[in-house]
N, C-alpha and C positions, 0 to 999 in steps of 0.2 A: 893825697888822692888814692894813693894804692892803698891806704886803712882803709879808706872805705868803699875799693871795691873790694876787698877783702871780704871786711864787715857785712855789707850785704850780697855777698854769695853765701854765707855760713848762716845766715838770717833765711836765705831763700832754700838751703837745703834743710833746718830745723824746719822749714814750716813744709815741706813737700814730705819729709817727715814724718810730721803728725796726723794721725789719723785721724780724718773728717769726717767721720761718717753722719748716712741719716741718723734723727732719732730712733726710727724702728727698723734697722736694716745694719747686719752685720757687715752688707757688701758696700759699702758707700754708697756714693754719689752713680757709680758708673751701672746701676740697677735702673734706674729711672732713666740719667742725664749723661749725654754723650759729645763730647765739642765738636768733633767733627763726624760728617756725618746724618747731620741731626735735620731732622724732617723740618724744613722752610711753609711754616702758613702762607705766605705769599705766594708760592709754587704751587700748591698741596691744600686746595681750603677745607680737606677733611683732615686736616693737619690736629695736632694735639693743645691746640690753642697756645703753648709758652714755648720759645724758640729753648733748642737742647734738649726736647725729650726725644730721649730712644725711643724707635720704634722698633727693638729687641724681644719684647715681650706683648707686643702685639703683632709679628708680622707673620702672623698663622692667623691670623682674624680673632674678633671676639664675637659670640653668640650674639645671635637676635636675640633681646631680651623682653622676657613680659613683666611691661613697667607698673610702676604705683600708678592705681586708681582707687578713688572713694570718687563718692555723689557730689560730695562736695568742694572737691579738686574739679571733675572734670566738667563742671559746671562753669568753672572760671574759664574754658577753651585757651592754656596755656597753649604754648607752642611745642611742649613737653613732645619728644622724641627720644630714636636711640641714644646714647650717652656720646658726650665729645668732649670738649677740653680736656682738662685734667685727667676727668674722669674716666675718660676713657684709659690715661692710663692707668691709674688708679686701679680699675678693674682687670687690667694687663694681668695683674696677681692675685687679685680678689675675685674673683668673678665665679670663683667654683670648679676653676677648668685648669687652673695651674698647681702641679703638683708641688711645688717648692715652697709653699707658706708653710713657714714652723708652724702655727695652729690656726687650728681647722674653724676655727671660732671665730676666724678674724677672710671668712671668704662667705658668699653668699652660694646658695644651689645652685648649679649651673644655669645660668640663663634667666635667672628669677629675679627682679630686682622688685617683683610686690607689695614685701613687707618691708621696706626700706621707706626713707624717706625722699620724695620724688628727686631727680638729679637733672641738670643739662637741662633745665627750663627759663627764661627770661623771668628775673624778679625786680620788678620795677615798677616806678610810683603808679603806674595804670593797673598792676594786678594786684596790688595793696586797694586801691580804689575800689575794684569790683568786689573786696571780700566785703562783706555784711558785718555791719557793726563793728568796722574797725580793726579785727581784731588780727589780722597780718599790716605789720607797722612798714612806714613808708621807709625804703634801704636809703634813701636819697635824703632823706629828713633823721632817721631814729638814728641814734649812736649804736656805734657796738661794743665797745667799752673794752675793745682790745688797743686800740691807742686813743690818746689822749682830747681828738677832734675827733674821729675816725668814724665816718658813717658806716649805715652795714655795704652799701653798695662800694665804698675805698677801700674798705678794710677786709671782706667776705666775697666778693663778689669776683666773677674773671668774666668780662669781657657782658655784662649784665647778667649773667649765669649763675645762678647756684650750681655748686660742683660738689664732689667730694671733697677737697679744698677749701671748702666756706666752713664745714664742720672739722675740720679733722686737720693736725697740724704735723708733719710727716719731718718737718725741719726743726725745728725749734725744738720748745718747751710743750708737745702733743703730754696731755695730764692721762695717766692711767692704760688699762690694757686698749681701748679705743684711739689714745693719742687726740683728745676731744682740745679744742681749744679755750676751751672754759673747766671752770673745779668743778661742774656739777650738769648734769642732763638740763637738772630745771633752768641754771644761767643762760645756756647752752639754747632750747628752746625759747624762752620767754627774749632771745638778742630780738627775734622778728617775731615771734607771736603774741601777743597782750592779751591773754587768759588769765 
């Protein structure tokens, strides 16, 4: 019995150890996620939608942002508002307004989120319906082909939201200087768009 409390304290200190970090983040985990501490959705419903994020890098506010619109987005009368889940924090660094991103390529204009592709909006089989001619695919029906079943609403989606999150993979295997969850823009676009 004493081997093996032995054995797994020397297990438990290799691995405390080993440095975990994000994919794109020299500081680890503790840039984003905090255990204690950590803003409760339940308490907080402007909360950060995933239990453990800091609210570190956002607790100076983020910008009113002026969001993506075309003729053809706002046509569908999403629910599209300021940014939340993820994405809010997300933009905790990116947003234009934080001076600590190694490059400057990987933040938007302060408060600008225009040219981007819309974020923090409800995607789900009623606003795949409303598009004309099909060509935004149902998340609840179309695979994403990040796993093996995985629709785009299981496998992309937080809480029926597209976020920064659906496209962008901060954990894992993020492909290229975007950290994109697919090997290509066009894979990337064509999970929910059928053009």
């Amino acid at each position: 019995m004493r081997k093996l409390i032995v054995g797994l304290a020397i297990v438990a200190v290799v691995c405390v150890a080993t440095n975990l970090e994000a994919a794109h983040s020299s500081y680890g985990c503790s840039n984003c996620h905090v255990p204690h501490w950590a803003v409760d959705p339940a308490v907080d419903p402007d909360a950060y939608g995933v239990p453990l994020f800091s609210p570190a890098q956002i607790s100076d506010g983020l910008p009113t942002y002026d969001l993506y619109t075309s003729q053809s987005f706002d046509a569908l009368a999403t629910d599209i508002g300021q940014p939340d889940g993820p994405s809010k924090l997300c933009l905790g660094c990116h947003d234009g307004t934080y001076s600590h991103v190694d490059d400057p390529r990987a933040t938007f204009l302060a408060g600008d989120l225009k040219r981007s592709h819309p974020i923090s909006f409800t995607y789900d089989s009623a606003l795949s319906a409303k598009v004309l001619n099909g060509s935004l695919l149902d998340p609840n029906v179309a695979l994403s082909g990040l796993t093996p079943a995985g629709t785009i609403a299981q496998d992309m989606l937080t809480a029926d939201k597209l976020q920064c999150s659906s496209c962008h993979d901060v954990h894992k295997q993020g492909i290229g200087d975007y950290l994109l969850r697919f090997p290509s823009i066009v894979t990337l676009c064509k999970t929910c768009h059928d053009k």
